[in-house]
C-alpha positions, 0 to 999 in steps of 0.5 A, spaced: 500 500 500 503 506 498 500 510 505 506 505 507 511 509 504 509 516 506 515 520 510 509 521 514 503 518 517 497 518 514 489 518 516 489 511 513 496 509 517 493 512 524 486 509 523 489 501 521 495 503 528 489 498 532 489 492 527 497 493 527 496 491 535 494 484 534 501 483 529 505 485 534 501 481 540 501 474 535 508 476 532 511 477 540 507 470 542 509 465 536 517 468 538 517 466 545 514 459 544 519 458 537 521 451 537 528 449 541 528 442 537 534 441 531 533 438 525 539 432 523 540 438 517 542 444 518 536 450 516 538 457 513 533 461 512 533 467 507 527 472 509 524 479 510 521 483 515 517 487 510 512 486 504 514 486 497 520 484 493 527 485 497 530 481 492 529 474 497 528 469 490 536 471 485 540 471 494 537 464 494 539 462 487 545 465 488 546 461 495 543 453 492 549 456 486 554 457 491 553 451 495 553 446 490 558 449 488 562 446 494 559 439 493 554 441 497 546 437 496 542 442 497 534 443 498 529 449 498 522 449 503 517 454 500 510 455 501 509 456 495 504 462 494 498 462 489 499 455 488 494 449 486 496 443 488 492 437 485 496 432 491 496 433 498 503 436 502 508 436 501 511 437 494 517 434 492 517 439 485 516 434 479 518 436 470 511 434 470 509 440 475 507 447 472 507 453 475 500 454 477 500 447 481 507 450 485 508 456 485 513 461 481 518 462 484 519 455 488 519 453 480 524 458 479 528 456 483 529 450 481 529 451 473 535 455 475 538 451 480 536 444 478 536 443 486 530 439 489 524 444 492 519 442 496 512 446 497 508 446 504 505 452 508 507 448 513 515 448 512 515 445 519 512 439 516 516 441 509 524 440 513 522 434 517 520 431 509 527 432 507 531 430 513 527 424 514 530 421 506 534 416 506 542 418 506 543 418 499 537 422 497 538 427 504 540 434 503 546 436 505 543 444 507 536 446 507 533 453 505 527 456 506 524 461 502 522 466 506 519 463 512 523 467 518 516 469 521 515 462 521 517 460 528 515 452 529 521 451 523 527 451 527 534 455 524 540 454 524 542 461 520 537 466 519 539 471 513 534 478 512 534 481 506 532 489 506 529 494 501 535 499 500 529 504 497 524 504 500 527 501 508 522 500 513 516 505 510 513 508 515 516 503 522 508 501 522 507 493 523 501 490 519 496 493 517 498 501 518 504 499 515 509 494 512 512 490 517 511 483 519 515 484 526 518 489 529 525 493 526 529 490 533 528 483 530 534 486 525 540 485 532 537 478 533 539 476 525 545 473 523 546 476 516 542 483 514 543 483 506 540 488 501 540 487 493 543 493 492 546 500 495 540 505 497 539 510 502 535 506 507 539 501 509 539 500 517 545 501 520 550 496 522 553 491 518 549 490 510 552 486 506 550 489 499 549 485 491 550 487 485 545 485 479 548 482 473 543 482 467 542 480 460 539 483 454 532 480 455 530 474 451 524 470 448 521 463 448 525 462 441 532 465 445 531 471 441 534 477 444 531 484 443 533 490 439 529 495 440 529 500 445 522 501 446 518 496 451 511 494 454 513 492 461 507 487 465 510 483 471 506 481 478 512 481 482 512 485 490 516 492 487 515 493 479 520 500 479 525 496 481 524 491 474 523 499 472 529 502 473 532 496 471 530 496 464 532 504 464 540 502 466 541 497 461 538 502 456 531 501 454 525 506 455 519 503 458 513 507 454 508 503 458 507 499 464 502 493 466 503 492 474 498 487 477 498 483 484 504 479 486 504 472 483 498 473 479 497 470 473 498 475 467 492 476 463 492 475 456 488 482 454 495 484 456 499 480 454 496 480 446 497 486 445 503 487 440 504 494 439 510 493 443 515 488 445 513 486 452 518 484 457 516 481 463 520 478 469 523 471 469 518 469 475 512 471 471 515 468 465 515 461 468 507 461 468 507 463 462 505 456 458 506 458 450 510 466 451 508 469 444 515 471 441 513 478 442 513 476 449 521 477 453 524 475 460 529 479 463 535 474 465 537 476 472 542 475 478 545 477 484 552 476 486 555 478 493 562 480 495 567 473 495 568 477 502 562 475 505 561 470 500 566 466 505 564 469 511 558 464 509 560 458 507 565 458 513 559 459 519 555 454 514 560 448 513 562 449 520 553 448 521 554 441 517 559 439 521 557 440 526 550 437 525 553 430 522 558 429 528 552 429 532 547 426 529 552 420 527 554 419 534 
């Protein structure tokens, strides 16, 4: 909601304060009676304290990447939002599994990753289905996709990504304004990350990434030429995607902006007055992309600093977990 980004408080804000007493007290409550058991795999958590899109998807990417990297098994829990399942959870992610059935970006993530993704709102639930697999199909290390305020799931390592544009908005908790907990759970995190360098990053230590992108490409591996494009996408903050697309040197004539993980409609998506880019969580559900419909390819990388500062703290966690739970 844009009143949650005002630099003042607005009437909208001050009249939904009451609600946002409720989050406070069920957010306090689930924190005191988190869960103390440990899983035989080590769990990290890569999530954020406000709504919208903090750049959570490209870091988890970019970690399975890392890790596998090492010779590192590793699987991804999510609760796989807007998905429609035809089976019970959890969900061991198939090829036959489309978009729709599981979700855009637990699909994405494993078509970049190739990792093993298993959706269940219960990621409790979710965890303890990958570590109960025999040894040669169990994971080395867990990620969970968001799920920080999901306190039955125990974790090893909690990751925080924040919004370098738009920071806290207006430091009210759900409903009067963007956050899920309070701005205090940020000393408690083990890392706070942010996609890019902006002016509202926290104080303290923020580990920042840098993007790296393609020219966009359709479904036929064709790059686009022009320079004028339609964007359409429903993702949590389409003018980051915006002002992508301006730095790589487009102009963006007309913008289509619809519900985080919403399916793109086809009324828009016909319309071929313009190339149409889109991005690649929105273009996982597309089932037959038109060839005038493109995605922008695009990732995170951190610094080789804190990309060993990490690897170090969870090779230490799986470690640590193997020499116990063999004993």
């Amino acid at each position: 909601m844009k009143f949650w980004y005002h630099s003042k408080l607005t009437i909208a804000a001050l009249m939904l304060m009451p609600f946002s007493l409720i989050t406070l007290i069920v957010s306090l409550f689930k924190r005191k009676f988190r869960s103390r058991h440990s899983y035989p795999v080590p769990v990290i958590v890569i999530g954020n304290l406000t709504v919208g899109g903090t750049g959570k998807t490209p870091t988890i990417i970019w970690l399975v990447n890392l890790l596998q990297s090492r010779e590192c098994r590793v699987a991804v829990v999510s609760r796989g939002y807007g998905a429609k399942p035809n089976q019970s959870f959890p969900i061991l992610i198939a090829d036959q599994h489309s978009a729709f059935e599981v979700g855009d970006e637990p699909t994405l993530i494993r078509n970049k990753t190739s990792a093993d993704v298993v959706i269940d709102p219960d990621r409790d639930r979710a965890v303890r289905y990958l570590s109960d697999l025999p040894l040669g199909q169990r994971p080395d290390v867990i990620i969970s996709d968001d799920g920080m305020q999901h306190y039955r799931m125990a974790r090893d390592v909690e990751i925080l990504m924040v919004d370098p544009l738009r920071g806290f908005g207006n430091g009210l908790l759900l409903p009067a304004g963007p956050l899920r907990e309070l701005t205090s759970r940020l000393q408690s995190v083990d890392y706070v990350l942010a996609k890019q360098t902006g002016p509202m990053l926290p104080e303290g230590r923020v580990h920042t990434a840098s993007a790296h992108t393609e020219m966009p490409i359709n479904a036929q591996g064709e790059t686009l030429v022009t320079t004028q494009v339609h964007l359409c996408s429903a993702i949590g903050n389409i003018q980051s995607f915006i002002d992508t697309m301006i730095a790589i040197g487009f102009s963006v004539k007309v913008v289509h902006d619809f519900r985080d993980h919403q399916r793109l409609p086809d009324r828009v998506l016909s319309d071929k007055r313009l190339p149409i880019v889109v991005t690649e969580k929105d273009f996982v559900k597309l089932l037959a992309p038109a060839e005038h419909v493109y995605f922008l390819p695009y990732g995170l990388e951190y610094s080789d600093e804190f990309k060993w500062e990490l690897l170090t703290r969870i090779e230490g966690v799986i470690h640590e977990k193997s020499s116990h739970y063999s004993g």
